[in-house]
C-alpha positions in Angstrom: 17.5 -9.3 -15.0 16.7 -10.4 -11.2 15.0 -7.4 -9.4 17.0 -8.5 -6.2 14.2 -10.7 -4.5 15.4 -13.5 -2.1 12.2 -15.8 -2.0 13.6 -17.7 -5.1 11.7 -16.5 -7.6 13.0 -15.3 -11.0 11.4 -12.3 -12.0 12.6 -10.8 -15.6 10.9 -6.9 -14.6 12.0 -4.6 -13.3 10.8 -3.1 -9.6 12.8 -0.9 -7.3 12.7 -1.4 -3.0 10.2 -1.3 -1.5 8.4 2.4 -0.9 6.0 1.4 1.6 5.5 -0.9 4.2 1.5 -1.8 5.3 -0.1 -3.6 8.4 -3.8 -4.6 8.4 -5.4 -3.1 11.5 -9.1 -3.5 12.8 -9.1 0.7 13.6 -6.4 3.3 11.7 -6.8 5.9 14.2 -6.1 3.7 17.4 -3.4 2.0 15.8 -1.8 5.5 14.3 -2.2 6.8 18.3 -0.6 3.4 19.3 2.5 3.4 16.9 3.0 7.8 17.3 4.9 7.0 20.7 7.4 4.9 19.0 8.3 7.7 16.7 6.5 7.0 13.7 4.8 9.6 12.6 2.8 12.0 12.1 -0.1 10.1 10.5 -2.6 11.2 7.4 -5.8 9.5 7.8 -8.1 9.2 4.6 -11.4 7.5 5.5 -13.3 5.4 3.1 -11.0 6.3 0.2 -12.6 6.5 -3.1 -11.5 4.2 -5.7 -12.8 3.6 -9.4 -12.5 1.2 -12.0 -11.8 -1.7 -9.2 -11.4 -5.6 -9.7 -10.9 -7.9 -7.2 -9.7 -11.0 -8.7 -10.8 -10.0 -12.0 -14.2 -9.5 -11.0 -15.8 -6.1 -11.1 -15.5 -5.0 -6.8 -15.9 -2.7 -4.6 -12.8 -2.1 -2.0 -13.8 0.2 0.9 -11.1 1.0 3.2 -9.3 3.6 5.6 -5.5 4.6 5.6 -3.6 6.2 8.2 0.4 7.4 6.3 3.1 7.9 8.3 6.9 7.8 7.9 9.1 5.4 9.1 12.8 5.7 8.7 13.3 5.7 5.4 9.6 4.4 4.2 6.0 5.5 4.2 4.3 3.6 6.8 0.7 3.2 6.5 -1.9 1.4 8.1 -4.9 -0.4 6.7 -8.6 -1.5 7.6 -11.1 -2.6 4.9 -14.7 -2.2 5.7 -16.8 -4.9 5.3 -19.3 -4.3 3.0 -22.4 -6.6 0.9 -20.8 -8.3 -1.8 -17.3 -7.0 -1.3 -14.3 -9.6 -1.2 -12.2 -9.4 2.0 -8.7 -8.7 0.5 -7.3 -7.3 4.2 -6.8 -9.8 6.5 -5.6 -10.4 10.5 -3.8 -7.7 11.6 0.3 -8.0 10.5 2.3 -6.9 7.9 -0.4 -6.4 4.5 1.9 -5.2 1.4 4.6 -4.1 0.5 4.3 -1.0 -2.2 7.0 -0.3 -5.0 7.1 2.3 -7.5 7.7 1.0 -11.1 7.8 2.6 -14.3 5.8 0.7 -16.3 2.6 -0.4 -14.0 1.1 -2.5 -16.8 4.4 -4.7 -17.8 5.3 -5.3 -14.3 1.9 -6.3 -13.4 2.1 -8.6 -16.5 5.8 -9.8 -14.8 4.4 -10.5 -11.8 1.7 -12.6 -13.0 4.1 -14.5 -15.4 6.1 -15.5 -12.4 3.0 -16.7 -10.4 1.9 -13.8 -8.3 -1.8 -13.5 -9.6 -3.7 -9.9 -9.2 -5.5 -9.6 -6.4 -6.6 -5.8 -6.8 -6.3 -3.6 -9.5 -8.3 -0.1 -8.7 -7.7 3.4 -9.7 -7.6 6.4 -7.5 -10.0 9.2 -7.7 -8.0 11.1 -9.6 -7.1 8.1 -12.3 -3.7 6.8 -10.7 -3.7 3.4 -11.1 -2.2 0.8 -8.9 -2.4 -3.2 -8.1 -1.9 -5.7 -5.4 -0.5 -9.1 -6.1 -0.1 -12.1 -4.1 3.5 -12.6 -2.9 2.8 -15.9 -2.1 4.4 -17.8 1.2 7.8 -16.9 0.8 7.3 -13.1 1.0 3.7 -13.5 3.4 2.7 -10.7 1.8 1.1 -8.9 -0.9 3.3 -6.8 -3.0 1.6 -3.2 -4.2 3.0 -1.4 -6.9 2.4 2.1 -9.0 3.9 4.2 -11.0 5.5 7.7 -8.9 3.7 10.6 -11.1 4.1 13.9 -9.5 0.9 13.5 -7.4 1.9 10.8 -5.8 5.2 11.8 -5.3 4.5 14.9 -3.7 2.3 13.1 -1.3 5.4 11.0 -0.1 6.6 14.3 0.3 4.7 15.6 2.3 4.3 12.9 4.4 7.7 12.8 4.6 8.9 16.6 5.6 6.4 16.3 8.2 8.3 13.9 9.8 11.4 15.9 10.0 11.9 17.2 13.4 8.0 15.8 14.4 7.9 16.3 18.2 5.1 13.6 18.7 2.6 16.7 18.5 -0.7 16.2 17.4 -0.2 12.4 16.0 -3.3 11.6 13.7 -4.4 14.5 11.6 -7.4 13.6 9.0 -6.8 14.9 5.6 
C-alpha cells in the first residue's frame, strides 16, 4: 500500500493528507498579526506549551515552544517558535515551512513505518493531557518534517474550534491567547 507520497519513497503505512501545515517563526504573535490580513485566521496562541515524557532524538529533552493555530483553507495553520533553553536540542529551525501534521490511527506503527523507510524520529513528546505525537525527518525531498497523531476527540474538537471560528472571521481581533 503507497500512502500517495511523490518524493519516491515506498512507505507500506498507512497516513492520511496532510492536517496541518507549520512555519518556524522567530515571534508567533507578530507573525499571526502579519499573516491575519491575508485572511488566515483567527489565531490561538499557547505560550510555552507543556509537554511530558519528551525525547529528542532518543534522548530524554526538553522542547519549549509557542504556537499560534489558525485556519487556512482547508488546513490548520500554525506557527511555531522554540525557545532556546540550557541543554535543549534546537529541533525548529530558520523561519519556512516546519512540518507537516497528519492524523493516523495507529501513532505507534506509523511511527515504526516511517522509521523503516528512513525518516528517523526526531521528537516524540506527549501533551499535558497524555496525547501523544512525533516528528520525523522527511528528509530532502519533502524539506520538511512530517508530524503525526492520532485525532481523539480532544484533539479533534480543537480543529474544530479552530476551524468554526474561521467561518465568516471578519479579520476582528486576530491573535487571541488561549
Amino acid at each position: 500500500m503507497s500512502d500517495g507520497m511523490t518524493d519516491g519513497s515506498t512507505a507500506t503505512f498507512p497516513m492520511g493528507g496532510p492536517v496541518q501545515l507549520a512555519y518556524a517563526v522567530d515571534d508567533v504573535r507578530a507573525a499571526a498579526a502579519g499573516w491575519a490580513p491575508v485572511g488566515v485566521g483567527p489565531f490561538f496562541v499557547m505560550e510555552h506549551i507543556e509537554l511530558g515524557a519528551t525525547r529528542i532524538n532518543g534522548t530524554p529533552a526538553t522542547f519549549d515552544h509557542s504556537s499560534a493555530y489558525g485556519w487556512w483553507g482547508d488546513v490548520m495553520f500554525e506557527l511555531i517558535c522554540q525557545h532556546d533553553t540550557p541543554g535543549s536540542d534546537r529541533i525548529v529551525g530558520a523561519d519556512g515551512l516546519h512540518h507537516v501534521a497528519h492524523f493516523v490511527d495507529d501513532l505507534d506503527a506509523v511511527s515504526t513505518g516511517l522509521i523503516r523507510d528512513g525518516h528517523a524520529e526526531v521528537l516524540r513528546a506527549e501533551t499535558s493531557n497524555g496525547m501523544g505525537f512525533a516528528f520525523h525527518d522527511g528528509g530532502a525531498a519533502r524539506g520538511h518534517l512530517i508530524e503525526i497523531y492520532e485525532p481523539v476527540p480532544r484533539l479533534r474538537a480543537f480543529y474544530d474550534m479552530v476551524r468554526d471560528a474561521s467561518i465568516g472571521w471578519t479579520g476582528n481581533d486576530p491573535v487571541r491567547t488561549l
